[in-house]
N, C-alpha and C positions, 0 to 999 in steps of 0.2 A: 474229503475224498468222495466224487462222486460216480457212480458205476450206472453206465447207460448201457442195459443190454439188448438182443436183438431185436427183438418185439418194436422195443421206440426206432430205433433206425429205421426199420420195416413202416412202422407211421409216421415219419417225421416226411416219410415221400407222399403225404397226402394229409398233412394236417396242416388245415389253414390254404389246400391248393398245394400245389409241390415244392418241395425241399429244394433248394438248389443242390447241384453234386457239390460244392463246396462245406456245406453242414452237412452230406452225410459222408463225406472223406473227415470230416472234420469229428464228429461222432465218433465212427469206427477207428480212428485215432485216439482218441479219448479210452473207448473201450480196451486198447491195444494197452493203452499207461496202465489203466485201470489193474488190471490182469498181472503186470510187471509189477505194479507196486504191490497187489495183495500177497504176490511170490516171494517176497523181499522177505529178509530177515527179521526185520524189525516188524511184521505184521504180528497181530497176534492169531492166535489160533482162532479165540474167538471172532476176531474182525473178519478173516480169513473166510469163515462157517458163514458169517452175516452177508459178506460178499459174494460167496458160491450162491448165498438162498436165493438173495436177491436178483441175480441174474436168470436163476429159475424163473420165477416169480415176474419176470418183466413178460421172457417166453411165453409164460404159460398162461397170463393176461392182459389186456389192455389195458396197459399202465403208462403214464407219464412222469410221475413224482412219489418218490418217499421218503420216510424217514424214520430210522430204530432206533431206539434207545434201551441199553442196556444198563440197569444198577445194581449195584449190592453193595450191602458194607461193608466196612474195610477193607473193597478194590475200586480203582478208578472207574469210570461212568465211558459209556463206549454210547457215542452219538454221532448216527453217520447219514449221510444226506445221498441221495439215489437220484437220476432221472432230473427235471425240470421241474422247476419252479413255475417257470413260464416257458411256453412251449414257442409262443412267438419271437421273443427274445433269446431265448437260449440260455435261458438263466436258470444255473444248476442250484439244486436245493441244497442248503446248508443250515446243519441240522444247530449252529447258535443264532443263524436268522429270521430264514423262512418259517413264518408262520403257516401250520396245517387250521382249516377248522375244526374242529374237535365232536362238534355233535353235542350228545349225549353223557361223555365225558365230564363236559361241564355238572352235572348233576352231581359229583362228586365235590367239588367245591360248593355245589349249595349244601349238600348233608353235615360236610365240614363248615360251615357256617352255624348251620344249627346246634351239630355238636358245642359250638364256640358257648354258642348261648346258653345252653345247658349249665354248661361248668360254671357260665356264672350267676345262673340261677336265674336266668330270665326265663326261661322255658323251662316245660317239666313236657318231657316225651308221652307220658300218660294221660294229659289232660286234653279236654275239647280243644280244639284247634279253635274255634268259635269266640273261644277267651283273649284270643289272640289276636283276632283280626277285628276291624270300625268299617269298612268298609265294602267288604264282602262277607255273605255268610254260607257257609255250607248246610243243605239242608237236612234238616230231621226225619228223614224217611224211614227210619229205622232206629231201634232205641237205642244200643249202643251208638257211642258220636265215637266222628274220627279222631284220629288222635295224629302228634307227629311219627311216632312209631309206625302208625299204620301207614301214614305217607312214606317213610323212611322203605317198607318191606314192600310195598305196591299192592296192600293187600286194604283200602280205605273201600274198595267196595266201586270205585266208577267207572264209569260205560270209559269206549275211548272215544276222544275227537280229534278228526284229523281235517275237518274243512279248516282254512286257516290257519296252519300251524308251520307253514312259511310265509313269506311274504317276499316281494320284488323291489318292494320300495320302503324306505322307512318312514313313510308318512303312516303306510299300515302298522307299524310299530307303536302303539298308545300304551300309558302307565297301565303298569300289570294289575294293578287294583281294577283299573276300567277294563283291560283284556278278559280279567277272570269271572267280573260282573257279568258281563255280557256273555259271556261261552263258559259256565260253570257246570261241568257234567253232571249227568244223573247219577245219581246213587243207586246201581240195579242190584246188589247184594251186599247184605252185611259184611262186617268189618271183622277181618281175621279168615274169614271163610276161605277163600283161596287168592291169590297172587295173579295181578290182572296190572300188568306194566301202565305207568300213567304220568303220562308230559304232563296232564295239569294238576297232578299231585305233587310234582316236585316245585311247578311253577309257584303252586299255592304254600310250600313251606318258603323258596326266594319269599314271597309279600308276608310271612311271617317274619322274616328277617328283617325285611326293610320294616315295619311297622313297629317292629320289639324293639329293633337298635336306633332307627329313627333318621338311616342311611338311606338311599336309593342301592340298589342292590348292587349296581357297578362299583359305585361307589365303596360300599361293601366292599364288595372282592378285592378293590383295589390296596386298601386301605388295611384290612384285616389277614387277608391270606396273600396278594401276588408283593405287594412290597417287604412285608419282613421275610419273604423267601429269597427276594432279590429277583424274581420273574418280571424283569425291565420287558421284554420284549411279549410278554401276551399279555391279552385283554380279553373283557365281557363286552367290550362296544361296538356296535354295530352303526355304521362300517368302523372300520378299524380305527382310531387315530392316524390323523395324517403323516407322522413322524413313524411311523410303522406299514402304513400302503403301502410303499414299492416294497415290502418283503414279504407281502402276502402271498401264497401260491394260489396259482388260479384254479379255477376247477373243468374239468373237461370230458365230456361224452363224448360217446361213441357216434357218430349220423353215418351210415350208407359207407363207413369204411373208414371215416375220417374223424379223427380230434375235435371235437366242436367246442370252443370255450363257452361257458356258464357265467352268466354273470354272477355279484356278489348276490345271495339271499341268505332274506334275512329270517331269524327267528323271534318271532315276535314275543313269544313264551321263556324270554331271558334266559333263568336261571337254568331250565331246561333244555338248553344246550346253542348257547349264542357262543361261546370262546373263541378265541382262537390263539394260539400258542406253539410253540418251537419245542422241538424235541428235547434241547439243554434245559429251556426251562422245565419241563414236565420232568424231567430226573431230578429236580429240587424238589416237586412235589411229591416224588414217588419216594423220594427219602427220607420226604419228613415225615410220611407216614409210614414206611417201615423202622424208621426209626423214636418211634410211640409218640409223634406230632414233634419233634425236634430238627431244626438242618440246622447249622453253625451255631449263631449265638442267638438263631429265634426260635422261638414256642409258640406252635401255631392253637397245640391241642395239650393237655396234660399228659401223663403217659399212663394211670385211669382210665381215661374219657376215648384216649386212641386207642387202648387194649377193646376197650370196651365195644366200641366203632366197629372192630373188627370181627367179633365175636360173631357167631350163627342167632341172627333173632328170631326168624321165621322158615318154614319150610313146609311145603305142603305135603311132603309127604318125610317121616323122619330117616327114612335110608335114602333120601334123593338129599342132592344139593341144597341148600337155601338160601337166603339172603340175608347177610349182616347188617349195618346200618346204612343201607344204600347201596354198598357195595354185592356185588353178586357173585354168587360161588360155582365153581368150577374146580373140574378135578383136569391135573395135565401130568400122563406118567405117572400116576397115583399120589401127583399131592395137591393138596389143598389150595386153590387159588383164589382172590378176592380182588374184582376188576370192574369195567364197565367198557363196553363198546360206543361207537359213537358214528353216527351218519347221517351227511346234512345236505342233500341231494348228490354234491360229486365230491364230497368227501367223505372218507370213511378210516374207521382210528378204533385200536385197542388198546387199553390197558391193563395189563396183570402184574398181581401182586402175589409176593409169597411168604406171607410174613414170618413165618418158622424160620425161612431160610436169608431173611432178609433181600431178597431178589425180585427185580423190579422188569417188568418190558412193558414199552408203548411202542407203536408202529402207528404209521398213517400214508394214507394216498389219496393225489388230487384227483381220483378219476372213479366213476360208479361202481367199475370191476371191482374197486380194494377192496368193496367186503367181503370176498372170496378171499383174496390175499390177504388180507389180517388175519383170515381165520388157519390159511394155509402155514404163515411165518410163525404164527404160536405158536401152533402142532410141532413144526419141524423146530423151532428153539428147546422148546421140551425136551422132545426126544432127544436133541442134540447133548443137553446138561444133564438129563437122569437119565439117557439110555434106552433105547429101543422095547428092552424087556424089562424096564422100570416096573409095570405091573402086568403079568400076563394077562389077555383074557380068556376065563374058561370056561364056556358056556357049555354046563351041564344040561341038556334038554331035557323037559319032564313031561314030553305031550300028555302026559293020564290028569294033568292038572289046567292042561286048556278049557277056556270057558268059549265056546261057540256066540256066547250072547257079545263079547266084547267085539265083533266086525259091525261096523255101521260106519254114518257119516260121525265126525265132531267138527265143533268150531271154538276158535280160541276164546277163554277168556279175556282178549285184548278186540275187546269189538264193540261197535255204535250200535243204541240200541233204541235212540229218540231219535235221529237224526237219520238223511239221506245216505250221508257214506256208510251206513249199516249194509247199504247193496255190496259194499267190499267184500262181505259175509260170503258170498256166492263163490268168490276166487280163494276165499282164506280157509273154505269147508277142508279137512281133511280126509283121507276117507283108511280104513283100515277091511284089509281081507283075507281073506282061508288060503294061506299055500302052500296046507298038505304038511300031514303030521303032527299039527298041532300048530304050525308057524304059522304069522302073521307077514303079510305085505303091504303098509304103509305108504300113502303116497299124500306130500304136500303139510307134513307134519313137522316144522318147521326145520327139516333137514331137506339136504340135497337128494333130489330124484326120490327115487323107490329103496325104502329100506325092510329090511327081514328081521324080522323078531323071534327068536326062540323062546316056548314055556321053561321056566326054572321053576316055579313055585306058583302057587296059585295066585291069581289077577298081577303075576309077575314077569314082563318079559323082556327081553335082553338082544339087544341088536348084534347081529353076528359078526360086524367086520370094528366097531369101534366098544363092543363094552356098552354100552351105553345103556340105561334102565329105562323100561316103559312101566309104570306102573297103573292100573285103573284102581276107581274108586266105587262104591256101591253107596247106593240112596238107603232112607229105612226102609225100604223094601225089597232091598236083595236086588236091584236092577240095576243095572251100571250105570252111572250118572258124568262119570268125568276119565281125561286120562292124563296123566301126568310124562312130562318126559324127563329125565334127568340133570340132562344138560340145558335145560330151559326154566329155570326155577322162579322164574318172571310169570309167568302165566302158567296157563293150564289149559285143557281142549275140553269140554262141556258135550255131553253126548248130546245126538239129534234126534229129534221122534221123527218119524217119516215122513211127517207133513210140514217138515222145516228144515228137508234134507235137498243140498242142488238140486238131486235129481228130481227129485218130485217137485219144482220149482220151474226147473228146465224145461221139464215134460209138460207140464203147466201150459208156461207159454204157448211152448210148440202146437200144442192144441189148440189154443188160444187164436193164435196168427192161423191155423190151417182153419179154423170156421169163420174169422176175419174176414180171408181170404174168401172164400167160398160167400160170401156177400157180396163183398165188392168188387170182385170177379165175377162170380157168377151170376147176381140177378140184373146184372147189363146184357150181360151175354142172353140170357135168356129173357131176351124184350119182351118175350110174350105174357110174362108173369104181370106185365106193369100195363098192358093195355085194358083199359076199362077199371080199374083204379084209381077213386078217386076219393077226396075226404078224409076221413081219419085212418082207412086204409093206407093209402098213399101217403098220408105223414107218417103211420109207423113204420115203414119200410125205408122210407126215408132217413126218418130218426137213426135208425137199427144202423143203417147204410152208413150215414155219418158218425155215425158213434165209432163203427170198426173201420172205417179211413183213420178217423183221428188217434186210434189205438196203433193202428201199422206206421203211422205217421211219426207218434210220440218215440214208438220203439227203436225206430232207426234214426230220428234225431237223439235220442238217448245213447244210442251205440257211437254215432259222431262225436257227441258231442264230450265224450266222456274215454273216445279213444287209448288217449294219454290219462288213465287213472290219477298218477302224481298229480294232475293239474286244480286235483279238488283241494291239495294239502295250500293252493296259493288262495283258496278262497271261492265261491260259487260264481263262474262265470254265467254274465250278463244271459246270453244264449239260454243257458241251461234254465234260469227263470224264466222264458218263454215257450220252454221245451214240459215243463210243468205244467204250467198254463193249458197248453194241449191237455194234457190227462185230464186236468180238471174237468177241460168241456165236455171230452167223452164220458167223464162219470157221470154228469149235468143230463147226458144225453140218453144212458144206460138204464137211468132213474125212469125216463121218461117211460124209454122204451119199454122196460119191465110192465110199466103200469099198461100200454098199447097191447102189451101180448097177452096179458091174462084178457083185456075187454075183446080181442080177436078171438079169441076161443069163445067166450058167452057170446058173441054176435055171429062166430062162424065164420067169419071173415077166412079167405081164401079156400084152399084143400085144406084136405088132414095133414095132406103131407108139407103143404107151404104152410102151417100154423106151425108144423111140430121144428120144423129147421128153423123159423124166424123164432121159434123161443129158444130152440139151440143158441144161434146168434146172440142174443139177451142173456142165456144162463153165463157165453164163452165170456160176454162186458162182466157178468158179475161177478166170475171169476180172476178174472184182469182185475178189477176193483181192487179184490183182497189182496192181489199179489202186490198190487199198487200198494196199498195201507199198509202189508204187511216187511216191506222195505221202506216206509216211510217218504215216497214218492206221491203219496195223494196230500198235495198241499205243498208248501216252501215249508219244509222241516232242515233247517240248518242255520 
């Protein structure tokens, strides 16, 4: 049964160019069944709830495709297919065909692979990761070494990298041993310290898998976990097997009002979230791990190995959420959840587990919006099965226990810190501030919009409208170093000193381009500066002059070139290495200049007042320098 509500009608008249009135008489007929059948007797209550959400859920964002999946044991599995598969064809999603891409998800099948290993003794979670691999090594930057645990918790200590970490084509797709050689992150803090989410920590336990078992990682998967589950209809292969393409769902953005389809991409970091798979089969998986690694007559996991899986192994902080063996914890309606989300440019998918209760949900959409709505469909299935006032929240305020020192900038634990995409840094700062009383106003902290924090207890506070804990943490010297969020138990936010805060970055610039400016604008404008100039005068001012072209130059091919942010995850485009290049000449030229203005002062060269602006000019290059270096823009760093 599939329910197209009105949002897709409303873009079906502009996706791809216009809808004939025939498919949208034809839709809102569909709709019309839809509605008659969830009325019927034979629906169930539940279906009924799933059907009303979804209809929400199309309204309230631009959606083309989904698909829920309801489990638990000892009742039947409710798997139901929403919206289009393909929007051009008119092929409705059906939740034992249509493959979603999964993302991230996938990473639950590689932990479940290691577990495998474990139990048979191939692996020990405590040992060097380094024991394990012939072909890649992780470095020793620190003396504890990584282990699989600390890959399992995301707490191994590395930077993140996101240049390449999709791909268009699968020729960018190379064996993960040469992927990880080649792009193996730094190690910027020790291991255990805090929770810093990482694609190539999970990709690095996949090449533990293949090297230990002596499989190719698909192969793996195939072999080890999707066959004795009986998952005939998903894969790790990219693209998909051909016996399974036409049930692929396509994926689709939003352009100027319309549907735009996506072509397939790909992830080249495998185990890290290549899958792609159907909503019936993902309820075998979700079964066999609430039911301690068993579905039918297969054993995926021991029922040890699966309790064990699922246990709390890390948490940065002990009253916040943590992370089990890969899986992530969450509270919904005060219980205990253990899941992973997943997003792979236009698709986007959740899964929650509940193992107490043995109750299982996955959702996914082919369209950008779904990460809103996966997060929207949990919320309300929650509420829906434990109840509105499952757990109140009651946020006791204690302003007498506010710390004034806790407003400044942070930035996540999940960020580049050798590399160019470190400039991401600038968009991902968070910033936290005073709104009276003791409250905090939070903006860009990996929730939606502007949220409000009440004092409960000291460096403890509690967001007013979801419950939800902020807690900071304090360096050895009493200074506040980090902030932890509850519901994010993957990372963490790193406080900023002020000279590594946007703003003072921003401001930077802006200084920067306004003395630029006032070069290359102004000493044309004022020809009379340049008459009778001649010599080494006239090459410093020159130098100076081109130096701060090529800086205004750089910065707004930089802003071009870099428009679409996402475009770094496909890899560094050609452009952007010529956009580089520019910086380089102007620090070439900055060098110069610097050395030009000190010998203008000993020689006297011009006024006081044209030496003291032409070194202005030179200090504003060398502070552009730093800022260059200090995002790892001075040079090809990626």
């Amino acid at each position: 049964m599939q329910s197209r509500p009105p949002r897709l009608r409303r873009a079906l008249a502009t996706a791809g160019g216009r809808a004939t009135t025939f498919v949208r008489v034809l839709v809102l007929g569909l709709l019309v069944l839809t509605a008659s059948v969830a009325a019927t007797p034979e629906a169930t209550t539940l279906e009924a709830f799933l059907d009303d959400l979804m209809v929400e859920q199309f309204d309230a964002h631009d959606l083309v495709g989904a698909v829920v999946t309801v489990v638990e044991i000892g009742q039947p599995t409710v798997s139901k297919g929403y919206g289009y598969a393909d929007l051009e064809s008119l092929t409705p999603v059906d939740p034992e065909r249509t493959l979603f891409r999964i993302g991230s998800i996938t990473k639950l099948f590689a932990w479940t692979a290691v577990m495998q290993l474990v139990e048979q003794g191939l692996v020990d979670l405590h040992a060097d990761v380094n024991g394990y691999l012939s072909t890649v090594r992780v470095p020793d930057t620190y003396p504890a070494p990584v282990t699989l645990a600390h890959l399992m918790a995301h707490t191994a200590g590395f930077e993140d990298r996101s240049v390449g970490l999709f791909a268009r084509s699968p020729v960018a797709v190379r064996p993960l041993a040469e992927m990880l050689a080649d792009g193996m992150p730094a190690r910027v803090r020790p291991v255990g310290e805090v929770a810093a989410y990482s694609n190539h920590g999970a990709a690095l336990a996949g090449l533990i898998v293949e090297e230990v078992s002596g499989l190719a990682w698909n192969d793996y998967l195939e072999a080890r976990i999707l066959a004795p589950l009986g998952m005939a209809n998903s894969t790790g292969e990219q693209p998909v097997p051909g016996a399974l393409e036409p049930d692929l769902a396509r994926g689709y953005d939003v352009v100027a009002g319309s549907f735009q389809r996506r072509s397939f991409d790909y992830s080249p970091l495998a185990p890290a979230g290549s899958m792609s798979a159907t909503g019936s089969d993902l309820a075998r998986f979700m079964l066999a791990h609430l039911q301690d690694g068993a579905y039918g007559d297969a054993t995926i996991l021991r029922t040890d190995t699966a309790q064990a899986m699922h246990r709390t192994h890390a948490t940065n902080d002990p009253r916040l959420s943590g992370i089990a063996h890969g899986f992530i914890e969450q509270t919904f309606q005060g219980q205990r959840t253990i899941g992973h989300g997943g997003g792979i440019v236009a698709f986007n998918s959740l899964m929650v587990l509940v193992p107490e209760h043995g109750l299982g949900l996955f959702v996914a959409f082919n369209t950008l919006a779904g990460a809103a709505a996966t997060v929207d469909v949990a919320a309300a299935f929650f509420e829906h099965r434990y109840g509105a006032d499952g757990v109140p929240v009651e946020v006791l305020t204690n302003p007498s226990v506010h710390r004034p020192d806790v407003v400044g900038g942070y930035r996540p634990t999940r960020a580049a810190h050798t590399t160019l995409d470190k400039l991401a840094g600038l968009l991902q700062a968070a910033s936290i501030t005073h709104a009276g009383d003791g409250a905090l106003l939070a903006r860009n902290l990996g929730l939606p919009g502007a949220t409000r924090w009440l004092p409960v207890e000291p460096l403890v506070y509690r967001e007013v409208e979801s419950g939800d804990l902020l807690v900071f943490q304090e360096d050895g010297n009493g200074r506040i170093a980090r902030a932890l969020v509850g519901s994010q138990p993957h990372l963490a936010y790193d406080a900023l000193a002020w000279h590594a805060s946007t703003g003072f970055h921003v401001g930077l610039v802006a200084v920067a381009v306004l003395v630029f400016l006032s070069a290359v604008v102004g000493w044309p404008l004022a020809g009379r500066w340049w008459r009778g100039e001649t010599g080494v005068a006239r090459l410093a001012r020159v130098t100076a002059w081109t130096a701060s072209t090529l800086f205004l130059v750089f910065l707004v091919s930089l802003v071009v070139v870099l428009r679409d942010p996402m475009e770094l995850a496909f890899g560094v485009p050609p452009l952007l290495r010529a956009v580089l290049a520019i910086a380089l000449a102007g620090v070439a030229l900055t060098l110069v200049g610097a050395f030009l203005a000190v010998r203008s002062w000993i020689r006297g060269d011009w006024s006081v007042v044209g030496r003291v602006h032409y070194s202005v000019v030179v200090v504003a290059g060398a502070a552009f320098v730093w800022f260059l270096d200090h995002w790892n823009l001075l040079g090809f760093r990626y």
